[in-house]
Structures are given as C-alpha cells and as structure tokens.
N, C-alpha and C positions, 0 to 999 in steps of 0.2 A: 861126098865127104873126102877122098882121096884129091880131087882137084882143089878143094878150099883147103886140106890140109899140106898142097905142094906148096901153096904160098908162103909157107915156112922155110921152104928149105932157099929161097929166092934171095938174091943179094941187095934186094931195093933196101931201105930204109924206110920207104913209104909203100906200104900195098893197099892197091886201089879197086873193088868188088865194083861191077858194073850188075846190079842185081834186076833191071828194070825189065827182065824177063821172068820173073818168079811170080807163080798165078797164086800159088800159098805155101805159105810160113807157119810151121807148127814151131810147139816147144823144144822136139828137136832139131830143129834149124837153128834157132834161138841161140842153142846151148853149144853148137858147132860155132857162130859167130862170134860169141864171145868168148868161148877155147880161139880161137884165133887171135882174139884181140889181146886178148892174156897170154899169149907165147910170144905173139910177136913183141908184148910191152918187155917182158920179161927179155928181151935181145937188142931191147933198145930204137926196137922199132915200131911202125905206127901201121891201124889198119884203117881206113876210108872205106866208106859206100862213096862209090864217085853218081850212081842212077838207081833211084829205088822204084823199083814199082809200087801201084797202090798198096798191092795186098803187104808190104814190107811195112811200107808206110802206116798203112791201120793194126797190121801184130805189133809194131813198138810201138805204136801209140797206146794199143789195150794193156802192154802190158808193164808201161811207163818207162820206157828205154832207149826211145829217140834222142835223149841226150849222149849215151856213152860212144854213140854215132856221131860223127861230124859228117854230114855232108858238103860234097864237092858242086852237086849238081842237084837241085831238087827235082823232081819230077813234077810235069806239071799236071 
C-alpha cells in the first residue's frame, strides 16, 4: 500500500503499474487501485497497468473492471 500510494505524491502526469508479478488480487487490492486511479484523476493525472499478470487479469475480469484499466502491454 505505501509504495502504490507514493505514486501520488510523483510528478509524472502518467503513472504506469508493472503488476505482472502479482500471483493474487483480492478486493482489497482492488480497492487500493482504484483509490489510486481516483486521486491521480482528481490532479489531472492518469494511472496505466503497463503488465498485468494472469491472476490481475482474471480478478478484473470476475469482477467486470478491465475497462477502467487501460492497458499498455497485455500479458500474454
């Protein structure tokens, strides 16, 4: 949480999550990613998965949320 919550304080415009190391994804992971996405929108900035792993890949699929995610890089 503290290292996906530093991405806030970062001067990018765009922050880019390389998540293709993540073996699982509960709801509270979920709920940190999109407190992310929702602060950074809120400052005018943007958050990317640039590499998702499976298990990212099947919890937003179960839980119909692959769209609020843009990806950079699909996994393959």
């Amino acid at each position: 949480k503290p290292e996906l919550l530093h991405a806030l304080t970062l001067p990018q415009t765009q922050v880019v999550l390389d998540l293709s190391g993540v073996d699982e994804l509960d709801t509270a992971g979920i709920q940190l990613l999109l407190l992310l996405r929702r602060e950074l929108a809120a400052s005018g900035r943007q958050l990317e998965i640039g590499v998702y792993s499976p298990a990212v890949l099947a919890t937003l699929d179960l839980l119909q949320l692959h769209e609020r995610f843009s990806p950079a890089v699909e996994a393959a």
